[in-house]
C-alpha positions in Angstrom: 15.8 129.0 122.3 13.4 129.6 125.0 14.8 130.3 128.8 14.1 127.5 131.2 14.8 128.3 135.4 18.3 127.7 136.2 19.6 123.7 136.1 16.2 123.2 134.6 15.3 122.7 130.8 12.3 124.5 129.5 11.5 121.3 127.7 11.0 119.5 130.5 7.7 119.7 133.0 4.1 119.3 132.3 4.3 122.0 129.0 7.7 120.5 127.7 6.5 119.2 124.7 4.5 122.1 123.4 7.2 124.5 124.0 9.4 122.1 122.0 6.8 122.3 119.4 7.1 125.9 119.6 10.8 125.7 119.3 11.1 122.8 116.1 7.9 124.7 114.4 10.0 128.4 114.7 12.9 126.3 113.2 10.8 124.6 110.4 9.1 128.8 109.3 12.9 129.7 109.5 14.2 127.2 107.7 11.5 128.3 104.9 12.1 132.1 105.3 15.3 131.4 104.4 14.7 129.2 101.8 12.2 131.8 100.0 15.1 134.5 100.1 17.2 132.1 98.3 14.9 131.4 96.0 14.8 134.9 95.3 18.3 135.5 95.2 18.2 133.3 92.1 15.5 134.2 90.4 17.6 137.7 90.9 20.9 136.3 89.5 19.2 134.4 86.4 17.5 137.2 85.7 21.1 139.5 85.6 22.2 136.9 83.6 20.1 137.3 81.1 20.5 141.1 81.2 24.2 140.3 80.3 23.7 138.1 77.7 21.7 141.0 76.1 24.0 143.4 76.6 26.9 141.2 75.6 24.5 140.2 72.1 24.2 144.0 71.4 28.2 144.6 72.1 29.4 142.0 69.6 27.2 144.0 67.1 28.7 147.4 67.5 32.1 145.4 67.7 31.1 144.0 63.7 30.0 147.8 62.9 33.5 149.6 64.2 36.7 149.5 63.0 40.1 149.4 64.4 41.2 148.8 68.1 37.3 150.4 68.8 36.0 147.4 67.4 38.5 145.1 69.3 38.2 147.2 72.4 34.3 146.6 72.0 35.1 142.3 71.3 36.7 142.5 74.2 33.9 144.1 76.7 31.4 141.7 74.8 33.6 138.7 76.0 33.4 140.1 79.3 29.8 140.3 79.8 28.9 136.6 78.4 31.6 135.5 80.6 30.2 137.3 83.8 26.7 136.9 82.7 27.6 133.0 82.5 29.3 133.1 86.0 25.9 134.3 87.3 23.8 131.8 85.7 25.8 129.2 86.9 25.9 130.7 90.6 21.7 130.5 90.3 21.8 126.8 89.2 24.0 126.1 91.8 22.5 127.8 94.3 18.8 125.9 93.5 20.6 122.6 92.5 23.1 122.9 95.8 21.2 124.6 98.8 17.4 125.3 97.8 16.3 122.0 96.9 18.5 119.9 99.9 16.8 122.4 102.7 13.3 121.8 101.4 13.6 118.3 101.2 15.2 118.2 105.2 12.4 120.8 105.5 9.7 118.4 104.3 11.3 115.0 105.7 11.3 116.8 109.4 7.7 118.1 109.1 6.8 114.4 108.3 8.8 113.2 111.1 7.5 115.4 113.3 4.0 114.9 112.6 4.2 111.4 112.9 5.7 112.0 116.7 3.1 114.8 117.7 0.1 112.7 116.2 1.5 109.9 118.9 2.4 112.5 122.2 -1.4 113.8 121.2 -3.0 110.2 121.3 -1.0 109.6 124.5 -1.2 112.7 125.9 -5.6 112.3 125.6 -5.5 109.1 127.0 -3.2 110.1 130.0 -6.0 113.3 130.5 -8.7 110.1 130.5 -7.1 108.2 133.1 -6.4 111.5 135.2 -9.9 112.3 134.7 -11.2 108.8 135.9 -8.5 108.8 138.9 -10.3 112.5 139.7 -13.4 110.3 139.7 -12.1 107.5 142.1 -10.7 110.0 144.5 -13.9 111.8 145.1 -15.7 108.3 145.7 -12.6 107.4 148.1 -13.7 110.8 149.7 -17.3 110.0 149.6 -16.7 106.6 150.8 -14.5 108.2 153.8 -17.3 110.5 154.8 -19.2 107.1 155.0 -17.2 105.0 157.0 -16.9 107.7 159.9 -20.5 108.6 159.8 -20.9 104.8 160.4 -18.5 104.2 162.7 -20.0 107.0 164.9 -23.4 105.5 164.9 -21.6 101.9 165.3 -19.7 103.2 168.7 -22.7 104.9 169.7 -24.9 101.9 169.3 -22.1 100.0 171.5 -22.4 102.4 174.5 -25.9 102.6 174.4 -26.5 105.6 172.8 -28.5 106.7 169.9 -30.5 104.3 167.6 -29.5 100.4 167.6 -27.8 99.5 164.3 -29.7 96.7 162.2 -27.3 94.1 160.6 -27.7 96.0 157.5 -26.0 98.8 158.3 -23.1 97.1 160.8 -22.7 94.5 157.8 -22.3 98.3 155.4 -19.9 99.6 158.2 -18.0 97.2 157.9 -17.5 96.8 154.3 -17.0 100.7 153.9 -14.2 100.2 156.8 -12.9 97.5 154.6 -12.9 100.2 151.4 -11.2 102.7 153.4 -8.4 100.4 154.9 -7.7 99.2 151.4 -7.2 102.7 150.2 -4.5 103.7 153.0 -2.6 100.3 151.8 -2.5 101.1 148.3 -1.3 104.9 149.5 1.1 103.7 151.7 2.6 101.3 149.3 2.3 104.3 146.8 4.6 106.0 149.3 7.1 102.9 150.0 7.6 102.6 146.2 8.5 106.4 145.3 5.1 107.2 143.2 4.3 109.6 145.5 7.1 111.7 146.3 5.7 113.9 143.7 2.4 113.6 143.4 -0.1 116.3 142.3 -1.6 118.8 144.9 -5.0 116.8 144.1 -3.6 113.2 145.4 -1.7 114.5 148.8 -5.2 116.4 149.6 -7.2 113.2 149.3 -4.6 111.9 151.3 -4.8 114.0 154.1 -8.9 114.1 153.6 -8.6 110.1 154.7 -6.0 110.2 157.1 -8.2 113.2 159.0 -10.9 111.4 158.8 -9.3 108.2 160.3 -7.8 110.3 162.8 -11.1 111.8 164.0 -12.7 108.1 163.9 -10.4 106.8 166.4 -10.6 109.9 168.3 -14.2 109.6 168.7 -13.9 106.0 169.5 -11.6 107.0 172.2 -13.8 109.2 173.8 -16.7 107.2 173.6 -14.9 104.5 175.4 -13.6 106.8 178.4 -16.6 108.8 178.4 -18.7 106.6 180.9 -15.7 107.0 183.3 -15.6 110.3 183.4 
């Protein structure tokens, strides 16, 4: 069984599945190694079997050809050898009948089972990469759309103190719907947060995090300063 980190189980974690798959797939080739050595094994004891038959065939007929206690002596070690050889030709039916056939019929019911449960953790697991792939996508629009808002928001406090180029409706009516846009986004995060979806989030999501609340932070910085600037 494969070594997880202490109070952890290897199964668990972003790879869990496939190591299980690993783990039930090393099981399954086992379970057929072992299955092919007793199959073996049989083949093996039918096959002495027969051997002891033969020899127990060719025994009786010295036994008829002797005379005395040589011929009974002889009856006697032909008995023998059908009655072993018998022992071992049951002990090969058995052993097909008993334990080969049960383990590859477990052997083929699990590799059904299985299948049917990896075909459905493959569909899932493409259509989870999907919506990571389109979250990837939103975030880097969020960003864009961050890198927007401040640029406007610049120009929109500098148009207010009289500096730099006068903003047309246009562009106040885009600043304010990208301000709009970028407000929304801190909600949903910080109801992300309030909720517990992001106590664990991936490395990606707490850097767009920080990507928007910097560039809030500098907006209202630059705000600041554009208001104190004139008395300074």
């Amino acid at each position: 069984m494969p070594q997880g980190t202490p109070g952890k189980s290897p199964f668990q974690g972003s790879v869990g599945f496939e190591e299980l798959r690993k783990y039930i797939k090393q099981g399954g080739d086992t379970c057929k190694d072992i299955s092919c050595i007793l199959q073996e094994r049989s083949e093996l004891e039918a096959l002495y079997a027969k051997g002891l038959g033969k020899l127990s065939v060719k025994t009786a007929k010295v036994a008829k050809e002797s005379l005395g206690t040589l011929s009974q002596a002889y009856q006697a070690v032909a008995a023998e050898l059908e009655t072993e050889g018998e022992l071992h030709k049951t002990f090969a039916i058995d052993l097909v009948e008993e334990i080969i056939k049960p383990l590859r019929a477990a052997i083929e019911a699990q590799h059904k089972a299985r299948k049917g449960v990896e075909n459905t953790v493959d569909k899932l697991s493409k259509s989870l990469n999907d919506l990571r792939l389109t979250e990837s996508k939103a975030k880097k629009n969020c960003y864009v759309c961050a890198k927007d808002n401040e640029r406007m928001q610049v120009q929109l406090l500098d148009a207010k103190v009289g500096r730099g180029k006068i903003l047309s409706d246009k562009d106040t009516a885009k600043a304010f719907l990208s301000s709009v846009i970028l407000h929304s986004v801190f909600l949903l995060f910080w109801l992300e947060g309030s909720l517990g979806r992001g106590k664990e989030a991936d490395g990606q999501t707490l850097e767009t995090k920080s990507i928007f609340f910097r560039s809030e932070e500098r907006r209202v910085g630059k705000e600041c300063r554009s208001r104190w600037s004139p008395y300074h």
